[in-house]
C-alpha positions as CSV (number, residue, x, y, z in Angstrom):
1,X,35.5,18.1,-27.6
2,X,33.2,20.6,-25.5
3,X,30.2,19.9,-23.7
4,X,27.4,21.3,-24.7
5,X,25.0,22.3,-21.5
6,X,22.0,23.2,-24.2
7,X,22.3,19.8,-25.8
8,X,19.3,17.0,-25.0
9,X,20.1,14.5,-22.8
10,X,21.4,11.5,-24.1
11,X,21.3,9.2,-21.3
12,X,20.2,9.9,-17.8
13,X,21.9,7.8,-14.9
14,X,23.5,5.2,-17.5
15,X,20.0,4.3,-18.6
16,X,18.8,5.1,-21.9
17,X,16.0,7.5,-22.1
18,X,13.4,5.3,-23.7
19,X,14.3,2.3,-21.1
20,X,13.2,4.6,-18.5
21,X,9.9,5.8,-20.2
22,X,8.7,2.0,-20.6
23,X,9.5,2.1,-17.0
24,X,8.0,5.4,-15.5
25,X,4.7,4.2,-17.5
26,X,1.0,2.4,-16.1
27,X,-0.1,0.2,-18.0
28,X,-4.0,-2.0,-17.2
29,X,-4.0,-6.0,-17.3
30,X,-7.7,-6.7,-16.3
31,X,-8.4,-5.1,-12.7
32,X,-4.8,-4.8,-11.8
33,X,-2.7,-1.6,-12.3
34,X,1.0,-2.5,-14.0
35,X,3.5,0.3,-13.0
36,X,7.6,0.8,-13.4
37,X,9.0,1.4,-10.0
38,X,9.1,5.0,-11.5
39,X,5.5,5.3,-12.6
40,X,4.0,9.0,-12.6
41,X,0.4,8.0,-12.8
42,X,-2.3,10.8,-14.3
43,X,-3.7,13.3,-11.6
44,X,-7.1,11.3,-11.2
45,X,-8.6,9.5,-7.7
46,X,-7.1,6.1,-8.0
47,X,-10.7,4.9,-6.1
48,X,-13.3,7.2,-8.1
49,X,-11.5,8.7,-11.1
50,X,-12.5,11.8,-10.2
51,X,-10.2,14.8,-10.9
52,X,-7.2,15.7,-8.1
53,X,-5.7,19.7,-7.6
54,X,-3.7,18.3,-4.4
55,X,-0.3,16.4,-4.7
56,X,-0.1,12.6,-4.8
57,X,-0.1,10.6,-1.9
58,X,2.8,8.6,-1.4
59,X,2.0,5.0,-0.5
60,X,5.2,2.3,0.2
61,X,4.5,-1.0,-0.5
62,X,6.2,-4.8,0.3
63,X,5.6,-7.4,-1.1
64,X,7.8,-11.4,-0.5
65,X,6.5,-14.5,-2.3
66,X,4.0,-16.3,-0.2
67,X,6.5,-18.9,0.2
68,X,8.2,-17.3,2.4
69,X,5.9,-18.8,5.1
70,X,7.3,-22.2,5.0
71,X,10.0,-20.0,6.9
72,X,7.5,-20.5,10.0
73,X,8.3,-23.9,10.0
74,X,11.9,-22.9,11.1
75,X,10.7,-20.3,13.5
76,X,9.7,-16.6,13.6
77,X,13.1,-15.5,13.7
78,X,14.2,-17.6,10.3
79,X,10.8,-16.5,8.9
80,X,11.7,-12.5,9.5
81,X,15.0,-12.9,8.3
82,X,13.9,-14.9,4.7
83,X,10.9,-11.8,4.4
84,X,13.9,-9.3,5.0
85,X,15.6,-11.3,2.4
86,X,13.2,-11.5,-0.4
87,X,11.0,-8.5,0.1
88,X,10.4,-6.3,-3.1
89,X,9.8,-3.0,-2.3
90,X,7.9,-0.1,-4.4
91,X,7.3,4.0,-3.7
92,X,4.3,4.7,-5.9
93,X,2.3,8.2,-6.0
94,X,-1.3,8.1,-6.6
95,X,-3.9,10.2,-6.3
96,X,-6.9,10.6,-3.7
97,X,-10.1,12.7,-3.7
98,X,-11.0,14.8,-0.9
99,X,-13.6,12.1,-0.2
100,X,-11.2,9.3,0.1
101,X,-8.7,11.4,2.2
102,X,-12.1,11.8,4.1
103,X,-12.7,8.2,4.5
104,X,-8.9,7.4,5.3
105,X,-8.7,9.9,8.2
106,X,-12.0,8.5,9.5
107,X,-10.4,5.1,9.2
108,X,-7.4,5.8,11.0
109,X,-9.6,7.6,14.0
110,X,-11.9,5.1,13.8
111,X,-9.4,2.3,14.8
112,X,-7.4,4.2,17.0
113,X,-10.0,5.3,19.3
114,X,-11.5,1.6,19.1
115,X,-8.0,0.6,20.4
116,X,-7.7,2.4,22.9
117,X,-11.0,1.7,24.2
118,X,-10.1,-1.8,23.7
119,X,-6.9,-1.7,25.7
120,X,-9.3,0.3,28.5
121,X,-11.2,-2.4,29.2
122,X,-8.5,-5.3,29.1
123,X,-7.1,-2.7,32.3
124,X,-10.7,-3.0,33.8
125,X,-10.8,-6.5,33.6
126,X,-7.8,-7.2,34.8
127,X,-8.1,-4.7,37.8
128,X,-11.5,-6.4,38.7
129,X,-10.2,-9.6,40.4
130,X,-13.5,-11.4,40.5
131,X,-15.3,-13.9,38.2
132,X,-16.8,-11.1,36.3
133,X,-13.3,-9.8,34.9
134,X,-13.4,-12.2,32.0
135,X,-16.2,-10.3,30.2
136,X,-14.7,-7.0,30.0
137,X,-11.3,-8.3,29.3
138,X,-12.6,-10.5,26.2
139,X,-14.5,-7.6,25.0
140,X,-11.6,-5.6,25.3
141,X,-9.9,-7.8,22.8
142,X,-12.6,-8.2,20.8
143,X,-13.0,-4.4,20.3
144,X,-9.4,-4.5,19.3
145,X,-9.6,-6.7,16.7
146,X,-12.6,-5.1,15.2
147,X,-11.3,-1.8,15.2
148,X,-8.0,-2.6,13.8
149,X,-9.8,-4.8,10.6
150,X,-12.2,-1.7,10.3
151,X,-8.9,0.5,10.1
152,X,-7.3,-1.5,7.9
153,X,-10.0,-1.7,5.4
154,X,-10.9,2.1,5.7
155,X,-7.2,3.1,5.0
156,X,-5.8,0.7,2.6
157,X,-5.7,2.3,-1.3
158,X,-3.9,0.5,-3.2
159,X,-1.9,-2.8,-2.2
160,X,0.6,-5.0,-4.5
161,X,0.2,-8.2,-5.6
162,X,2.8,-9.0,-6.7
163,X,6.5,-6.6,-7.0
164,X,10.1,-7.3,-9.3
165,X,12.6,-6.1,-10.4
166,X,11.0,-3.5,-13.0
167,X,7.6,-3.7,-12.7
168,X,4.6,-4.0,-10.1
169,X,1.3,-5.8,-10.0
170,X,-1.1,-3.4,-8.1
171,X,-4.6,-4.0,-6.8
172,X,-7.1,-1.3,-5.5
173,X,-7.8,0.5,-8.4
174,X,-11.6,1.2,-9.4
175,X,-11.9,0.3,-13.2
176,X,-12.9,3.8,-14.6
177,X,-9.0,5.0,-14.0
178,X,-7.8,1.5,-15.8
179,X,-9.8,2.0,-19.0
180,X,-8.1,5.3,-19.3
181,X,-4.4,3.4,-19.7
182,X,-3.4,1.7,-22.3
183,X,-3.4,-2.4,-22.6
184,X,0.1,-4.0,-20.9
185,X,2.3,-4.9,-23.8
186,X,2.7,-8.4,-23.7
């Protein structure tokens, strides 16, 4: 019997066709965003809902069980070895406004310029060998730590809360987007 190259696919990769749909789907459950590890979400801002011309912005996310930190009780080296372990992983496309691209690139200059005035004055204060060296060395750190939790919050989109096998649990996504998906099946 031939193969016919005009035909419809029957099965794509061993998985049946409507197995993958369910899959590549986004569904709502309250304020989180449920996706298949291939989810094609609609070309809207994930943050404002507002319509996106430029391609998706590809965000990788981990995610372990938080139980993984009774691995710290065993050491850091046990404890990075159960996270490499158990980790879930997930590749998810969303889109972003030019205003939240905006606010991300000012996040990430933000933090790295905070750093590296950070790291400056840690130098200072430890090439000062007086009594006075302590205050620009613990502002140094100080300025580190605040520029780096400005960073983070400036950049992060969307984060998981929790990843399996098929599907995701995502936070980060402003409500107006989730009323336009449908209710997750139960």
């Amino acid at each position: 019997m031939d193969i016919n190259p005009y035909a419809s696919p029957q099965t794509h990769s061993g998985v049946p066709l409507e197995a993958e749909l369910v899959e590549s789907s986004a569904w709502r459950n309250g304020n989180l965003l449920i996706v298949g590890h291939n989810a094609v979400l609609p070309p809207r801002c994930v943050k404002c809902n507002a319509p996106t011309d430029r391609p998706h912005k590809r965000f990788r996310m981990t995610w372990y069980s938080p139980l993984a930190y009774l691995g710290l009780l065993l050491g850091l080296v046990p404890f990075v070895l159960i996270v490499l372990l158990i980790q879930r992983k997930l590749v998810l496309d969303v889109g972003i406004c030019e205003e939240h691209r905006h606010r991300r690139r000012l996040g990430i200059v933000v933090g790295l310029l905070g750093s590296a005035m950070g790291f400056g004055l840690i130098v200072l204060g430890l090439v000062q060998f007086t009594e006075s060296m302590a205050l620009p060395f613990c502002s140094g750190l100080a300025l580190i730590g605040v520029s780096l939790v400005f960073c983070i919050r400036m950049t992060r989109i969307v984060w998981p809360k929790h990843i399996d096998k098929r599907f995701a649990e995502v936070h980060g996504v402003c409500p107006e987007f989730l009323d336009a998906l449908p209710e997750a099946p139960s």
